[in-house]
ChimeraX commands (.cxc) that place a marker at each C-alpha (Angstrom):
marker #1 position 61.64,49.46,-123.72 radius 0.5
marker #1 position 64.73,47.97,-122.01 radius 0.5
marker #1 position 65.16,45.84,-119.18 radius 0.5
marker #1 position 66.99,48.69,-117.31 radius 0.5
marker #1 position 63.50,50.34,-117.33 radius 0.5
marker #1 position 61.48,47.82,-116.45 radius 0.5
marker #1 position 64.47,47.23,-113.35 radius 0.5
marker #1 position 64.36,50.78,-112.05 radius 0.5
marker #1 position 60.74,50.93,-112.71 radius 0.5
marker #1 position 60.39,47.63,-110.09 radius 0.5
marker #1 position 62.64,48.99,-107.64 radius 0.5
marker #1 position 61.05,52.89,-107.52 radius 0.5
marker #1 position 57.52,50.79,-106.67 radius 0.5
marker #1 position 58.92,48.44,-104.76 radius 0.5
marker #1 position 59.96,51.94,-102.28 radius 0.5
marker #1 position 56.17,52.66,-103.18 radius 0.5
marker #1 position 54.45,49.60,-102.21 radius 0.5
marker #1 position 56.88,49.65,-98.82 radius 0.5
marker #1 position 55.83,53.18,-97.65 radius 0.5
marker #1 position 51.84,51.96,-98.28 radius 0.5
marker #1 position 52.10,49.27,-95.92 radius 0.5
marker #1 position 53.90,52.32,-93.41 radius 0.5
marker #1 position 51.03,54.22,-94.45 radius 0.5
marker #1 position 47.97,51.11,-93.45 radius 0.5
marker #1 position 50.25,50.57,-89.79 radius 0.5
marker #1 position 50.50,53.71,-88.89 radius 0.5
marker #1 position 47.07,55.01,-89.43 radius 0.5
marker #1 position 45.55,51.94,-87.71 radius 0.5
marker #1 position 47.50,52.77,-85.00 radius 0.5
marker #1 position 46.06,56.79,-84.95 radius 0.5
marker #1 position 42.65,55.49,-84.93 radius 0.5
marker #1 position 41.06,52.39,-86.71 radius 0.5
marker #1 position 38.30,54.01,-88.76 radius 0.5
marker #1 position 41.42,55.84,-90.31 radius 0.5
marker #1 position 43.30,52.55,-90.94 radius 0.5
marker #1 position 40.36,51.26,-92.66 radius 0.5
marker #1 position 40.38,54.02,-95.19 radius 0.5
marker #1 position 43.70,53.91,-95.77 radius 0.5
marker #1 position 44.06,50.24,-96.36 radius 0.5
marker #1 position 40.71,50.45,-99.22 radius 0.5
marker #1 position 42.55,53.53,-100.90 radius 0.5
marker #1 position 45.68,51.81,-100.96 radius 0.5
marker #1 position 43.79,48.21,-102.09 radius 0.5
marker #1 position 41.99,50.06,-104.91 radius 0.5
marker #1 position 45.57,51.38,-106.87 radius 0.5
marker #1 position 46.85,47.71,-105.73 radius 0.5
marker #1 position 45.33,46.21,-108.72 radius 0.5
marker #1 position 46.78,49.03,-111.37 radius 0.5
marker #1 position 50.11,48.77,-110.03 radius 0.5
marker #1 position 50.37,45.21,-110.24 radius 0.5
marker #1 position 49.18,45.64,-113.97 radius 0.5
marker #1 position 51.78,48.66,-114.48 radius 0.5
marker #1 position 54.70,46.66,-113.32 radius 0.5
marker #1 position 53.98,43.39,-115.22 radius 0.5
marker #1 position 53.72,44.63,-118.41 radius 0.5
marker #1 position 56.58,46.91,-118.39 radius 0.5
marker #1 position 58.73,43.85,-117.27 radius 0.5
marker #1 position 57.05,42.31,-120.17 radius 0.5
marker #1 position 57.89,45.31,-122.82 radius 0.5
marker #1 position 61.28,44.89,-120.91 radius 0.5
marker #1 position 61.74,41.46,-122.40 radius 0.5
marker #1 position 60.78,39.60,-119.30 radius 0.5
marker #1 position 58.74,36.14,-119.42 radius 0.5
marker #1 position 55.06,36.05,-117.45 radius 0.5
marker #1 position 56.77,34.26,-114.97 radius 0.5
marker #1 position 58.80,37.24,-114.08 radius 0.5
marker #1 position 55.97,39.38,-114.92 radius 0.5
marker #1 position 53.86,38.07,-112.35 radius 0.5
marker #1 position 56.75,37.48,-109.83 radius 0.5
marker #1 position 57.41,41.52,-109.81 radius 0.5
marker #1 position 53.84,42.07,-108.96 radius 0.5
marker #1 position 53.54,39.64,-106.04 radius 0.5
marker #1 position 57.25,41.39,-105.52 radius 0.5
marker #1 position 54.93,44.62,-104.58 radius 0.5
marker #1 position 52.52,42.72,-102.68 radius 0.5
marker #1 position 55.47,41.35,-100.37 radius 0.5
marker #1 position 56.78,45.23,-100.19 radius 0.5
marker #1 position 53.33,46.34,-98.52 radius 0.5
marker #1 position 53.92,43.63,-96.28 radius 0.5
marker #1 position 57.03,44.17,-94.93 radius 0.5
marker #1 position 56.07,48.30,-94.44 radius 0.5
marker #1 position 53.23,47.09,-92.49 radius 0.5
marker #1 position 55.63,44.44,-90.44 radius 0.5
marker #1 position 58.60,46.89,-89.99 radius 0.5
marker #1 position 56.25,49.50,-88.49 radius 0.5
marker #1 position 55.02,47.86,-85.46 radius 0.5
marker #1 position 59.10,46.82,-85.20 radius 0.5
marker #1 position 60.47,50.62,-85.84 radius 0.5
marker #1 position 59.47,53.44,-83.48 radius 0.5
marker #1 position 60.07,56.21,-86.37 radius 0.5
marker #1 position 58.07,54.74,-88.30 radius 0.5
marker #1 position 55.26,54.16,-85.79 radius 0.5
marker #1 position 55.76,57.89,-84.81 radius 0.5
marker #1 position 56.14,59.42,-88.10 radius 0.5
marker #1 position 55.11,56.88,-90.40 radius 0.5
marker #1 position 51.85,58.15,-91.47 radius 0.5
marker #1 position 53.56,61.75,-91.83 radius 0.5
marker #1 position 56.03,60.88,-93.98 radius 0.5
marker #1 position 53.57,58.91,-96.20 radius 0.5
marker #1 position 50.80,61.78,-96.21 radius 0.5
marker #1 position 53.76,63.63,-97.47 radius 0.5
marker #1 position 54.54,61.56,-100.26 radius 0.5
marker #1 position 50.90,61.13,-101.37 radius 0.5
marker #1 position 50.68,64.95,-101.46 radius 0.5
marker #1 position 53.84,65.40,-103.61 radius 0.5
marker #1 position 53.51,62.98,-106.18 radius 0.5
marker #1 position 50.05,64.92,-106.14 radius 0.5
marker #1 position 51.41,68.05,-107.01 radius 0.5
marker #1 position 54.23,67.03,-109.04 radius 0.5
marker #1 position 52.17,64.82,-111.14 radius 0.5
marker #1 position 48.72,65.28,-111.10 radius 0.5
marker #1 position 48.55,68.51,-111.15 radius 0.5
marker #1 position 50.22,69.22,-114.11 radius 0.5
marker #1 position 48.22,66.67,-115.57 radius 0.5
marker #1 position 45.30,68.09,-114.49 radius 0.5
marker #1 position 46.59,71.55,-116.55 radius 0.5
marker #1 position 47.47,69.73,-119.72 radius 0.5
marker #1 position 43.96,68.78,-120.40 radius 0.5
marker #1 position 41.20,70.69,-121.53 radius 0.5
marker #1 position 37.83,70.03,-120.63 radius 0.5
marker #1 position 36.09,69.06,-117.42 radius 0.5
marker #1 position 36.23,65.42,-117.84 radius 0.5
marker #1 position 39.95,64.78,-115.60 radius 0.5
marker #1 position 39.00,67.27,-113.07 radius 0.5
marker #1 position 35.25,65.68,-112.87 radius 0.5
marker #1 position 36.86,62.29,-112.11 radius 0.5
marker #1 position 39.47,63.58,-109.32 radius 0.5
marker #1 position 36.64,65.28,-107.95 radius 0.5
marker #1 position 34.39,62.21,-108.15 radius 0.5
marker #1 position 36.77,60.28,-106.56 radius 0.5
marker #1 position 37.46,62.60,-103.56 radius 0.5
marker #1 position 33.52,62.20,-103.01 radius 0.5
marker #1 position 33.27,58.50,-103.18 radius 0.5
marker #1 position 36.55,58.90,-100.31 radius 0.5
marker #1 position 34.23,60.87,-98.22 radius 0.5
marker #1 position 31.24,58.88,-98.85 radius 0.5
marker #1 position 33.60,56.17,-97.78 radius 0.5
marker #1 position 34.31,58.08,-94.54 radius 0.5
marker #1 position 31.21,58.41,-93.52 radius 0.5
marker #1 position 30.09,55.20,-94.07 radius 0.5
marker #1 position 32.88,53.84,-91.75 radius 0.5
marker #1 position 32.41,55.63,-89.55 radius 0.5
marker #1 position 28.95,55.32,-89.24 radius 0.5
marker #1 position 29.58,51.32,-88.81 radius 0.5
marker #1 position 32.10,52.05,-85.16 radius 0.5
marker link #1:1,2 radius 0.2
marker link #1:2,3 radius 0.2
marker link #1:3,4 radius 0.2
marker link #1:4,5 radius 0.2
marker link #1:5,6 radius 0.2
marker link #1:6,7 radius 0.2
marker link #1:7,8 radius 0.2
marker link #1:8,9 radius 0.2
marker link #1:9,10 radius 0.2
marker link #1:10,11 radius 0.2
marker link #1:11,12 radius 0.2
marker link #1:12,13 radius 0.2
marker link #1:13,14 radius 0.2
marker link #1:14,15 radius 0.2
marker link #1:15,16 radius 0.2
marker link #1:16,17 radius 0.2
marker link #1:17,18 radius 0.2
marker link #1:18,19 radius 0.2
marker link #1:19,20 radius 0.2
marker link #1:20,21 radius 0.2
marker link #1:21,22 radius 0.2
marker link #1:22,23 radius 0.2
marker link #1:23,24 radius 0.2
marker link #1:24,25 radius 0.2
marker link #1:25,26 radius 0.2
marker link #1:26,27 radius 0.2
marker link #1:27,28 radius 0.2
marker link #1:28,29 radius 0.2
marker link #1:29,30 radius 0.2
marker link #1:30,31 radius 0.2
marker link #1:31,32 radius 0.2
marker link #1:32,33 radius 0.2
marker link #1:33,34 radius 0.2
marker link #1:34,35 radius 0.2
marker link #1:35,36 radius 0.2
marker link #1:36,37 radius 0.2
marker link #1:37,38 radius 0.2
marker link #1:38,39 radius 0.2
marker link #1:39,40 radius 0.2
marker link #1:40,41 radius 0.2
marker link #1:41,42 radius 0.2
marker link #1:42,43 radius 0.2
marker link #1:43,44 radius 0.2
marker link #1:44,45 radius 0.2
marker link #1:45,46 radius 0.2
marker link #1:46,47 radius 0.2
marker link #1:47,48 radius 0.2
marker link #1:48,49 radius 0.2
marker link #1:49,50 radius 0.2
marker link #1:50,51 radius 0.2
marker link #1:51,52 radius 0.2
marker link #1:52,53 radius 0.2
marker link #1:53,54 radius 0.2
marker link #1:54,55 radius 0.2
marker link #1:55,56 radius 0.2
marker link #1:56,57 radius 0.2
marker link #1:57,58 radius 0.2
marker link #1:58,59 radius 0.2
marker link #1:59,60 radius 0.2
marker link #1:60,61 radius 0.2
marker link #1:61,62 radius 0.2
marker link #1:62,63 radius 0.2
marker link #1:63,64 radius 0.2
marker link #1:64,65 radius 0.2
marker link #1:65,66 radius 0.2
marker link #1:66,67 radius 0.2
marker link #1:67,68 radius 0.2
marker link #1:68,69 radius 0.2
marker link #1:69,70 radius 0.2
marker link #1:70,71 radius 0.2
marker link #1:71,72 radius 0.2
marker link #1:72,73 radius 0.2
marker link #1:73,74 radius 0.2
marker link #1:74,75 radius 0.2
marker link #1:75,76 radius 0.2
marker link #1:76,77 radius 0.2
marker link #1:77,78 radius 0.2
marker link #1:78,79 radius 0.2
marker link #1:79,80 radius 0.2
marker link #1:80,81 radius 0.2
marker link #1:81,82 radius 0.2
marker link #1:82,83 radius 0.2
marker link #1:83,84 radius 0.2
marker link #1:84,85 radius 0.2
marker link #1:85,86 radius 0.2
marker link #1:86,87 radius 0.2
marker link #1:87,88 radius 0.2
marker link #1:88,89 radius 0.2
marker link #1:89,90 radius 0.2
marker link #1:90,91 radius 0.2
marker link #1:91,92 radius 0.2
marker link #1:92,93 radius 0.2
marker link #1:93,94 radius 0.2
marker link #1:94,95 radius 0.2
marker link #1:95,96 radius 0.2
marker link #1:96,97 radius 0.2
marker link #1:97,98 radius 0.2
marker link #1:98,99 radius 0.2
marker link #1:99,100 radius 0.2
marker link #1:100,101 radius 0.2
marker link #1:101,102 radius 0.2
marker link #1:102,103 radius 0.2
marker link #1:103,104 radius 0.2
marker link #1:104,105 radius 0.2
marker link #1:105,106 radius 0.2
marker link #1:106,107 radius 0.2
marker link #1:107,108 radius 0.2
marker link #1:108,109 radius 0.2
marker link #1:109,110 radius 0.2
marker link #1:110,111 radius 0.2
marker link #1:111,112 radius 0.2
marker link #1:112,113 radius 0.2
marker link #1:113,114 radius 0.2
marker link #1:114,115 radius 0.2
marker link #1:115,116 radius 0.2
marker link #1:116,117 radius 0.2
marker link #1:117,118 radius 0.2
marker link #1:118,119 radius 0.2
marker link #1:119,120 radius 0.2
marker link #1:120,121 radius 0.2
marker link #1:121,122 radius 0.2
marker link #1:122,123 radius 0.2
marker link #1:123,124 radius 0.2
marker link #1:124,125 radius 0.2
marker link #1:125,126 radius 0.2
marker link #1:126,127 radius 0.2
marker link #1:127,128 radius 0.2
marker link #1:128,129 radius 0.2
marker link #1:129,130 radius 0.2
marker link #1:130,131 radius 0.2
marker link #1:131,132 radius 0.2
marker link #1:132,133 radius 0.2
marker link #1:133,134 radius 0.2
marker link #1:134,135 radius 0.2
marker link #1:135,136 radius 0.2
marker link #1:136,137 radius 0.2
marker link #1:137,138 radius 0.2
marker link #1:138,139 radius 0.2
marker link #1:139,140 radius 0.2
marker link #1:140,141 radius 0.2
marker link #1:141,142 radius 0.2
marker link #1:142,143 radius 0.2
marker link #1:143,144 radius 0.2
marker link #1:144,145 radius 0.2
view
């Protein structure tokens, strides 16, 4: 793997990681319960995208140092989404929009597909396992306001 990949791999999640911390603002700000979700949803992939982006800058050629300053890179990128919300009135407005709409295309562009290359129920059992945990979740929370 080159550097160039590792590069443009960093800066496509580093768009990612901005539009999640749009995503935690703007749904505290439609209703609290629904920022709570959001932020443990987002939280939960925080860990595997940290992991993603450090070792491709690794198989890039990169040293641990750089490694690990790419992840906290993404860290800072949620950040500043959740900062530049409260300061932008689009994004305040439409902010939670515009990520829903994200989520739900990288969902069909991606997991779908993946979803049809498998055989077997073990992929679909797991997406649907997951979408019950979320409403488990939601209840839960819920529950606790």
């Amino acid at each position: 793997m080159s550097a160039v990949a590792g590069t443009s791999a960093l800066v496509g999640l580093l768009l990612h990681t901005f539009f999640d911390g749009v995503a935690i603002a703007s749904a505290f700000a439609v209703r609290p319960t629904l920022g709570v979700m959001v932020f443990v949803a987002i939280f939960l992939h925080k860990l595997p995208e940290g992991v993603t982006i450090s070792s491709l800058m690794v198989a890039g050629g990169r040293s641990q140092g750089r490694a690990v300053a790419a992840a906290a890179l993404l860290g800072l990128a949620t950040l500043i989404g959740v900062v530049l919300t409260d300061q932008l009135g689009f994004l305040v407005q439409h902010g939670l929009a515009l990520s829903a709409g994200v989520t739900i295309y990288v969902a069909a562009s991606n997991l779908v597909p993946e979803f049809q290359g498998k055989k077997g129920w073990t992929l679909p059992a797991a997406f649907f396992a997951g979408a019950a945990v979320f409403y488990v979740t939601k209840m839960l929370v819920e529950s606790a306001s």
